[in-house]
C-alpha positions as CSV (number, residue, x, y, z in Angstrom):
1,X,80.5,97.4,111.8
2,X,81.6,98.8,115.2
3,X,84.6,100.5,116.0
4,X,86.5,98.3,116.8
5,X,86.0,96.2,113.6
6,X,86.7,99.3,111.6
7,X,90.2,99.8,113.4
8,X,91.4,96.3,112.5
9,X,90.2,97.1,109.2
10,X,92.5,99.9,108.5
11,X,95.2,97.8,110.2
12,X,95.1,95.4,107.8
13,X,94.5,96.9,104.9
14,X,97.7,98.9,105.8
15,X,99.5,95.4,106.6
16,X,98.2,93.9,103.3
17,X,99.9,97.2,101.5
18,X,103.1,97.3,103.3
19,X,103.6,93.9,102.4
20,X,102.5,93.7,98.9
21,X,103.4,97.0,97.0
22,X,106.8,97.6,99.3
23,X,110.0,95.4,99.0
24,X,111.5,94.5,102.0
25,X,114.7,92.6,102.2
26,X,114.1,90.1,105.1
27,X,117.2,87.6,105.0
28,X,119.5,89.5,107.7
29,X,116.5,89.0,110.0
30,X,116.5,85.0,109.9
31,X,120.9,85.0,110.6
32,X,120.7,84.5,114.0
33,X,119.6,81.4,116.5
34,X,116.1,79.5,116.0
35,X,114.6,77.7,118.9
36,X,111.6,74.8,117.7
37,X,108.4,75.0,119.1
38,X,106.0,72.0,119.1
39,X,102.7,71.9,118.2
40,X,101.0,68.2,118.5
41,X,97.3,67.3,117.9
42,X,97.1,65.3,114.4
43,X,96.4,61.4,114.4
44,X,98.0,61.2,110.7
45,X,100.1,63.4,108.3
46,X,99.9,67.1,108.5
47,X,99.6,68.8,104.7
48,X,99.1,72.4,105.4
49,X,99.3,75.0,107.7
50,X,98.1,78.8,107.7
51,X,98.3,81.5,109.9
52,X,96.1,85.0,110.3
53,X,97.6,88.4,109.2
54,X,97.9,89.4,112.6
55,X,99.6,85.9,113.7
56,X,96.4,85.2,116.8
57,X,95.9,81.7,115.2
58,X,97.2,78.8,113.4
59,X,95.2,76.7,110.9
60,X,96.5,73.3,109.9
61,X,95.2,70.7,108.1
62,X,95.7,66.6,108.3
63,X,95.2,63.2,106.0
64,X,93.3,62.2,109.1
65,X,90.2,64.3,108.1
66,X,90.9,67.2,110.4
67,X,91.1,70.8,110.7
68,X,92.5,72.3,114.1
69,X,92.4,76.1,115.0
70,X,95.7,77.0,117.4
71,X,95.8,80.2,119.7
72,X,99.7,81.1,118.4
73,X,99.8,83.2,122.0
74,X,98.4,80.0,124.4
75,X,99.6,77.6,122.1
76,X,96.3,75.6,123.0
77,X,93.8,74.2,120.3
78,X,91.0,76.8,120.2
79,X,88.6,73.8,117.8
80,X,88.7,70.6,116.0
81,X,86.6,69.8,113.3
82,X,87.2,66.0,112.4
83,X,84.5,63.7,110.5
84,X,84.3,59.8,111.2
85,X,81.6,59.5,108.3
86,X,79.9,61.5,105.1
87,X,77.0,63.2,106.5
88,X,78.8,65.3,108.8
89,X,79.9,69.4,108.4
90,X,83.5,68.5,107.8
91,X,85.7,66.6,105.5
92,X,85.4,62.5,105.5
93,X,89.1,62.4,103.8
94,X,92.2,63.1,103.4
95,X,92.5,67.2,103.9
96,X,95.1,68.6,101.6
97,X,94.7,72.2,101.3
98,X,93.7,75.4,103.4
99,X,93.8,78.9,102.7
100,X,92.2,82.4,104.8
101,X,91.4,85.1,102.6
102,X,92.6,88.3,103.3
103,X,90.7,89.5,106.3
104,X,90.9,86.0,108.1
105,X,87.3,85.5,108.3
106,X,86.9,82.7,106.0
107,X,88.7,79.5,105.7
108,X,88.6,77.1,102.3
109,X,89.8,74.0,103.0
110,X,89.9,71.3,100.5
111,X,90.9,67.6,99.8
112,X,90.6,64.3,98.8
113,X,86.7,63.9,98.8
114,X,86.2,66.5,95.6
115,X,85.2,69.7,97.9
116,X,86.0,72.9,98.9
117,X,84.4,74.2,102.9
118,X,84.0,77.3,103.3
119,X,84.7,77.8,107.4
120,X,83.6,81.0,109.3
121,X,86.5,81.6,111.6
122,X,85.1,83.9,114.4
123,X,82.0,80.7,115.1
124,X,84.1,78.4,113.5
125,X,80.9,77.1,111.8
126,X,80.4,75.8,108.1
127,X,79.6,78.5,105.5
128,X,79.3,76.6,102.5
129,X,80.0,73.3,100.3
130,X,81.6,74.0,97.0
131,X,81.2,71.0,94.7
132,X,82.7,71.1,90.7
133,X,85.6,69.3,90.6
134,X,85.3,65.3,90.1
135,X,88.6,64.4,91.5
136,X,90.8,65.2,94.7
137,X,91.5,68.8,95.2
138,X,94.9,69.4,95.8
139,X,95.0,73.2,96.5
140,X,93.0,76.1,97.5
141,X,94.1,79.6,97.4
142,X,92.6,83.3,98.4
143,X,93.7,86.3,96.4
144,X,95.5,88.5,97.8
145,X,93.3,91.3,99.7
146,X,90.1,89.6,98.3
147,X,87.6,87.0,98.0
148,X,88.8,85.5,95.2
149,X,89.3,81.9,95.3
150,X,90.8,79.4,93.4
151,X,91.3,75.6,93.1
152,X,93.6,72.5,91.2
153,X,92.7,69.4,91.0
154,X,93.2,65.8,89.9
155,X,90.6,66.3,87.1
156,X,93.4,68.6,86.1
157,X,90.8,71.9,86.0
158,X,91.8,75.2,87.6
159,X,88.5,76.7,88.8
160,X,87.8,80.0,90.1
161,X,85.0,80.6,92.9
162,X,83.7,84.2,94.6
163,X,84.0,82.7,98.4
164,X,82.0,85.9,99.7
165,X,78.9,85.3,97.6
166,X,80.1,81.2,98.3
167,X,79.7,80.6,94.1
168,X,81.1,78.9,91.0
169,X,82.8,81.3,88.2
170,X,84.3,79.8,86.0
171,X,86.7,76.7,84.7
172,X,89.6,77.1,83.4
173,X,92.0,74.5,81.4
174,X,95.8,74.1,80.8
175,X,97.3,71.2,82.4
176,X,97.7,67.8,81.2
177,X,97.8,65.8,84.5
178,X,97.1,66.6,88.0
179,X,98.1,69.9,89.2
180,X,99.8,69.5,92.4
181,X,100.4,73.2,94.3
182,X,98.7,76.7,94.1
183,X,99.8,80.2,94.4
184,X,98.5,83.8,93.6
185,X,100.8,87.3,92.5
186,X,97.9,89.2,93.2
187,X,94.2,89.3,93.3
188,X,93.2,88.1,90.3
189,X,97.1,86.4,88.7
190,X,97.8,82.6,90.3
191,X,100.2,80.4,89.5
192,X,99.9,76.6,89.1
193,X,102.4,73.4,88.8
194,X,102.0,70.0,88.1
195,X,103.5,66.5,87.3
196,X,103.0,67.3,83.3
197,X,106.3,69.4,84.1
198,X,104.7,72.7,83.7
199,X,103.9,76.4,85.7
200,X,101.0,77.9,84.0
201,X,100.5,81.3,85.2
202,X,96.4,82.3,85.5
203,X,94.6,85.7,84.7
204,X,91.2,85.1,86.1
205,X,90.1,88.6,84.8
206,X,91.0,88.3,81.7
207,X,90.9,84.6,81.2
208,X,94.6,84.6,79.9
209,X,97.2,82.1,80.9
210,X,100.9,81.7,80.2
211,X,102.8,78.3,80.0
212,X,106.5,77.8,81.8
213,X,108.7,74.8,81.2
214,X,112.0,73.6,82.6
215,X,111.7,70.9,85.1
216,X,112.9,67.7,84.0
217,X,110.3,65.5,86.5
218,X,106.8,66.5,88.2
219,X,107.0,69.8,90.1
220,X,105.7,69.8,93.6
221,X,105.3,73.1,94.7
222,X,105.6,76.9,93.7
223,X,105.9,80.6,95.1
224,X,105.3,84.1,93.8
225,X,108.2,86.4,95.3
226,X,107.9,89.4,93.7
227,X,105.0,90.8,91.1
228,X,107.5,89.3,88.7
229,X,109.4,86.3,89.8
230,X,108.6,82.8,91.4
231,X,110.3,80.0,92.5
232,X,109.4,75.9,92.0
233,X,110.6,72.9,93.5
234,X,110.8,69.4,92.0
235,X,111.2,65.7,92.1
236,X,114.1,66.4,90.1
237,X,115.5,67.8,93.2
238,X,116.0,71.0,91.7
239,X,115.2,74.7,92.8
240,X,114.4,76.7,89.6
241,X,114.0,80.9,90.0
242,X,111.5,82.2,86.8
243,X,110.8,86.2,85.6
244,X,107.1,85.7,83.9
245,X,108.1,87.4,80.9
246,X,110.4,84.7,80.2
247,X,109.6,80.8,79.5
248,X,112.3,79.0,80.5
249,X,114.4,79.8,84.4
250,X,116.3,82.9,85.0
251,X,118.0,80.0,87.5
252,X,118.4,76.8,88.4
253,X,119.3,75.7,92.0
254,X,120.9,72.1,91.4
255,X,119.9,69.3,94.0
256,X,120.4,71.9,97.3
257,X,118.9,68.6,99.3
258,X,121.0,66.3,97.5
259,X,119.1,63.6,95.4
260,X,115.9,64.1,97.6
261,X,112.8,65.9,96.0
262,X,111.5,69.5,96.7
263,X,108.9,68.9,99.1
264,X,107.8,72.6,100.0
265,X,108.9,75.8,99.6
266,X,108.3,79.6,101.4
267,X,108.9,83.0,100.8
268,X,108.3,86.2,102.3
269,X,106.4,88.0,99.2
270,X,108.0,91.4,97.8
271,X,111.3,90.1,99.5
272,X,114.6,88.4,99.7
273,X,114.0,85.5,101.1
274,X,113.2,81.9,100.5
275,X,113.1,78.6,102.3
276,X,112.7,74.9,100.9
277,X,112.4,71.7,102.8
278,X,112.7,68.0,101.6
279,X,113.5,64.7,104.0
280,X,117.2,65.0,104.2
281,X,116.8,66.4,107.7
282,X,117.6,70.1,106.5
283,X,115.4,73.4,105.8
284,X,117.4,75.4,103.8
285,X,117.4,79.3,103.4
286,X,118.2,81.3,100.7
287,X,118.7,85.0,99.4
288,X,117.0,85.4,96.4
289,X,117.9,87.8,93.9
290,X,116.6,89.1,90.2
291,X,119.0,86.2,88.9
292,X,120.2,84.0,91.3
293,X,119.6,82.1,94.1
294,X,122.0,81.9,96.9
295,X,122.2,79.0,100.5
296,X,122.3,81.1,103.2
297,X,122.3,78.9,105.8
298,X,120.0,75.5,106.8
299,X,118.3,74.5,110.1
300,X,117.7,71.2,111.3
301,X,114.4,69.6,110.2
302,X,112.9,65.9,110.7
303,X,110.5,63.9,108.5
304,X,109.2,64.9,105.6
305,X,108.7,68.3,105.5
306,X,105.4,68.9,103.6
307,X,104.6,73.0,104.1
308,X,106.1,75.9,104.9
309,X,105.1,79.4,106.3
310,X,107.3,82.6,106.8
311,X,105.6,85.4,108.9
312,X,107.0,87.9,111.4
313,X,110.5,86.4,111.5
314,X,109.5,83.1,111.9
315,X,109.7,79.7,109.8
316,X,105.8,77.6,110.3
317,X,106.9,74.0,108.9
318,X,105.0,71.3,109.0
319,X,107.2,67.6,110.0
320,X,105.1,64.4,108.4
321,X,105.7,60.4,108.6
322,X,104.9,60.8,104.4
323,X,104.6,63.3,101.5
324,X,101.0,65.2,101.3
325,X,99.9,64.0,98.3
326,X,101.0,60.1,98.4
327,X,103.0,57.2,100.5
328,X,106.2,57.7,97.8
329,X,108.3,58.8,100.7
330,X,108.1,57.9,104.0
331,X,110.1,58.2,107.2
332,X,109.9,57.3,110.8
333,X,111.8,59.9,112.0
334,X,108.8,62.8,112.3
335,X,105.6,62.3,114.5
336,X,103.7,64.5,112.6
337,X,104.6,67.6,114.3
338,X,103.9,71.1,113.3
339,X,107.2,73.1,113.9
340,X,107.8,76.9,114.9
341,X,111.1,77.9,114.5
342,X,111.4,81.6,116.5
């Protein structure tokens, strides 16, 4: 490792401690004037979106097969990696999930054909096929400040994988139906949602796993905020706040996008602040509290909104013709647009 490598170590690894062990309140930050930035490249729906620690590149995923790299400072698209058949490198369906681990050298990207790539980032070359599940994977997620990876499925497993020695660990059970969004506290602590109406809370060291319930329909997504709180959004249109040590919500949120679905929520973690979208043409932001959840203000939004990234005092939101995961909802009023609100 040169110099140079060694430097951006440190400078991470004092990044990833700032904003992991140190709580920050972040919502004064977003009461002021957004402008939207446009990022086009995708054929079909977008489903995910990531972006480096040091915010040099955007990752975002599509149901048309592909993953493009962005440079965030040229706004230009650095590589594409799109399949038109099975024998290729890349993904020959429907890509639903990506994650970086915590140095942004490796990207997992996952979806509908039962797999999990493993990407090298600096060549932008394949690392590695992961293959255990036996139905679509719908999310992938790196531990904080590790190599730990972990995936849901269809075949309703939770399975945990060492990305850095590119291996199986182990499976793990819990839910009853498909699990439909991933999340991690920590390391080794995820969390997990799914349409059997239940947050499951995983302890991949110890193998330990705690059950939540509260949501009257299938929950779509779900973020750690703190060590100790999360928040879930679902087709019953509500936004539920949880403490782990307690099974049923500290809070519930009623319908803040009417009768339309929770669609994707974001957070800043150790922090304040939270932001849901739907396809009621509003992203709403919120101060979060130990107990409540208050609307802070909402910004205008188009489509379906099917992710959502906070970093550096800005909103990454993703703007689809139809939710990630199915054709339930549809609209014409997005062309699958990736959206930068700074």
């Amino acid at each position: 490792m040169n110099d140079e490598d060694k430097r951006l170590n440190v400078a991470l690894l004092e990044k990833f401690a700032e904003k992991h062990t140190i709580y920050q309140s972040q919502i004064q930050k977003f009461d002021r004037q957004f402008n939207r930035e446009i990022y086009k490249g995708h054929l079909r729906a977008i489903t995910c979106t990531q972006v480096d620690e040091f915010a040099q590149h955007m990752y975002s995923c599509s149901k048309d097969s592909s993953i493009i790299k962005w440079d965030l400072e040229t706004k230009k698209k650095e590589f594409i990696q799109r399949e038109v058949g099975k024998h290729g490198d890349g993904h020959y369906d429907e890509v639903l999930s990506i994650s970086l681990n915590f140095d942004g050298k490796i990207l997992a990207s996952a979806g509908k054909d039962h797999s999990i790539k493993l990407w090298d980032t600096t060549s932008n070359k394949l690392i590695e096929t992961l293959k255990h599940h036996k139905a679509p994977i719908y999310g992938v997620k790196f531990g904080y400040n590790s190599n730990n990876l972990c995936s849901i499925s269809c075949d309703r497993t939770f399975i945990q994988w060492d990305a850095a020695q590119r291996a199986y660990i182990d499976t793990f059970f819990g839910h009853s139906t498909e699990a439909n969004d991933i999340d991690c506290f920590n390391a080794d602590d995820f969390l997990s949602c799914g349409y059997d109406r239940q947050m499951i809370q995983w302890k991949t060291k110890s193998g330990g796993q705690l059950l939540y319930s509260g949501h009257e329909q299938s929950i779509d997504c779900i973020r750690a905020i703190t060590l100790d709180t999360f928040a879930t959004g679902s087709v019953d249109a509500n936004v539920n706040l949880w403490n782990v040590k307690k099974r049923k919500p500290l809070f519930e949120l009623h319908k803040p996008h009417g009768d339309r679905w929770i669609t994707a929520l974001g957070t800043v973690y150790n922090s304040d602040l939270l932001v849901s979208g739907s396809y009621d043409d509003n992203l709403n932001i919120y101060k979060v509290t130990n107990k409540d959840i208050t609307k802070v203000r909402s910004l205008q939004s188009f489509g379906i909104v099917n992710h959502i990234n906070v970093f550096d005092n800005k909103i990454l939101t993703v703007e689809s013709q139809e939710h990630r995961l199915g054709r339930w909802v549809t609209s014409t009023k997005s062309k699958n647009l990736i959206v930068l609100y700074l």
